[in-house]
LUMZA-853482 format. One record per residue (C-alpha): x, y, z; residue number from 1. Coordinates in steps of 0.05 Angstrom, whole numbers. Example, Ala and Ser with C-alpha at 12.3 -4.5 7.8 and 13.67 -1.06 7.14 Angstrom:
2
REC      u      v      w   i
REC    246    -90    156   1
REC    273    -21    143   2
***
This chain:
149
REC      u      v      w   i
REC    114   -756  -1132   1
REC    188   -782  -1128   2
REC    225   -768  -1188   3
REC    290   -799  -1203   4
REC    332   -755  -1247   5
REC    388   -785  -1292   6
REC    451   -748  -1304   7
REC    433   -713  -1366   8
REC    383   -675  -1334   9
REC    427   -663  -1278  10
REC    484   -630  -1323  11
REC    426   -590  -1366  12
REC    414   -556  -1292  13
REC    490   -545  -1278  14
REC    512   -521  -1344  15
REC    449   -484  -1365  16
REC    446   -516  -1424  17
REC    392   -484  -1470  18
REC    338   -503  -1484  19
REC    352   -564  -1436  20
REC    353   -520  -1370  21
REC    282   -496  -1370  22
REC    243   -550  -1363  23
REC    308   -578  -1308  24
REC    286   -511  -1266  25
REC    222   -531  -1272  26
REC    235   -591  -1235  27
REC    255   -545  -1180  28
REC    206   -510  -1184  29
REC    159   -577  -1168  30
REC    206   -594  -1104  31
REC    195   -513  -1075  32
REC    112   -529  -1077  33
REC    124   -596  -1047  34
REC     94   -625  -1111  35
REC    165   -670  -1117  36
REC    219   -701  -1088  37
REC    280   -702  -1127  38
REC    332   -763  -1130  39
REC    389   -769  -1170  40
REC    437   -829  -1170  41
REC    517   -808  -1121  42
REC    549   -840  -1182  43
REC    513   -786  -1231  44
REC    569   -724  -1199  45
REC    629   -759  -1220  46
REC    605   -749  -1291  47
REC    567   -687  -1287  48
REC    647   -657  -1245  49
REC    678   -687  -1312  50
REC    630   -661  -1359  51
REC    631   -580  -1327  52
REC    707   -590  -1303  53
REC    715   -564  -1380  54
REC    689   -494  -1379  55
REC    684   -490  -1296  56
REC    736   -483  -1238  57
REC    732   -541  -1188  58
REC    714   -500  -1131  59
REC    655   -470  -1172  60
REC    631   -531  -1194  61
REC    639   -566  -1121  62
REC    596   -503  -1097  63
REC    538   -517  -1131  64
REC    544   -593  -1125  65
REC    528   -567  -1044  66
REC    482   -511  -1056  67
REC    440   -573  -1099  68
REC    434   -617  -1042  69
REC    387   -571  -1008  70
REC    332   -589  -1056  71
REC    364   -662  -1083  72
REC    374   -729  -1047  73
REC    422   -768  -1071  74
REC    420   -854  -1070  75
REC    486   -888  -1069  76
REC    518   -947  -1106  77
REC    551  -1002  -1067  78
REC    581  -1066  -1088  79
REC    517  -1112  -1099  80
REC    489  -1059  -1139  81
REC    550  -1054  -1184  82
REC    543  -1133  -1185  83
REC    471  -1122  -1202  84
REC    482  -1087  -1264  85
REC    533  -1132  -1294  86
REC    487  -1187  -1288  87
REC    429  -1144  -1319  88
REC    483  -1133  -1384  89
REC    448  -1062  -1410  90
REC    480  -1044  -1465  91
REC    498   -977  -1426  92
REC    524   -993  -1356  93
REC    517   -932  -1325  94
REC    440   -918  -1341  95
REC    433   -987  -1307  96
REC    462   -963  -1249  97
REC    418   -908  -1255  98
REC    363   -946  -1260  99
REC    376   -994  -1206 100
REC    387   -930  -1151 101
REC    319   -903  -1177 102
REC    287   -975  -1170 103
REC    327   -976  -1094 104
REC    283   -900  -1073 105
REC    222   -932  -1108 106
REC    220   -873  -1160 107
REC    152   -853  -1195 108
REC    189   -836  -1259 109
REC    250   -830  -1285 110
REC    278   -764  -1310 111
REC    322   -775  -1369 112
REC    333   -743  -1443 113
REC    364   -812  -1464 114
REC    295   -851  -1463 115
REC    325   -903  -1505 116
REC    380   -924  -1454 117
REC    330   -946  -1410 118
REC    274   -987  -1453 119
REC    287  -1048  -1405 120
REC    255  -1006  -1347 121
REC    202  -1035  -1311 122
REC    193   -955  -1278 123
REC    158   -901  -1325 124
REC    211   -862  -1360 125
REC    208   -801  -1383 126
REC    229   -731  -1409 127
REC    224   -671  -1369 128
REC    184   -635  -1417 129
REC    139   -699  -1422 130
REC    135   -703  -1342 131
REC    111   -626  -1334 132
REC     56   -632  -1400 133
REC     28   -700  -1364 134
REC     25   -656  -1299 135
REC     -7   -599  -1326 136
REC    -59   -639  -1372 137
REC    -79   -691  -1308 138
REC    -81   -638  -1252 139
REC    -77   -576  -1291 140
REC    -13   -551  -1251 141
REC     43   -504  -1284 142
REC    105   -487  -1265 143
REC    134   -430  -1306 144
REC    179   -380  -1271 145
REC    139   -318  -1264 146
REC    182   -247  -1246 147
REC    163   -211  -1180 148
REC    164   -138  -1183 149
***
């Protein structure tokens, strides 16, 4: 399953923002069983570095921008995709973008807590929390962290 995660999901993971950043980990969790592959839009870190470049050093948050590419692929935005979205005219510009990156890797979903900027989606979108209850109820799969002795 390819899943396409918008930048709000991204920053829940980076930031730890609770309650957000337990189902994000759980995403993870997906990609370590080779359940997922996780996608996220180039043009999502210069908003996720602006959003943590409040309560986080650079070099911190530029640390875990690299440790996160072990598990996350990333889809870039060139010109004709900038083009693109301005002739698509979303009310919000950069979940178009989004959007058109995740339409680009051929997502199965995409991740987002902002379903509303994306009604004009022709790809399912959904929550994180919504994406792990429709995995659990169709193939009765969980992914809750579990300590090890």
């Amino acid at each position: 399953m390819r899943l396409f995660l918008d930048t709000n999901v991204l920053i829940d993971f980076y930031a730890q923002r609770e309650p957000f950043c337990q189902a994000a980990k759980k995403l993870l969790i997906m990609k370590a069983f080779g359940d997922a592959e996780l996608w996220a839009s180039a043009k999502s870190f210069t908003d996720i570095f602006y959003v943590l470049s409040k309560n986080a050093d650079s070099a911190s948050i530029q640390s875990a921008f690299e440790e996160s590419f072990q598990w996350l692929q990333l889809c870039g935005v060139d010109g004709s995709d900038v083009a693109l979205a301005a002739q698509m005219k979303w009310h919000d510009f950069g979940d178009c973008l989004v959007y058109i990156c995740a339409q680009k890797v051929r997502a199965d979903y995409l991740i987002t807590r902002d379903e509303g900027g994306f009604e004009k989606a022709a790809i399912p979108v959904l929550t994180p929390e919504e994406l792990l209850r429709q995995v659990e109820e169709a193939e009765g799969l969980s992914y809750d962290e579990i300590e090890l002795i």
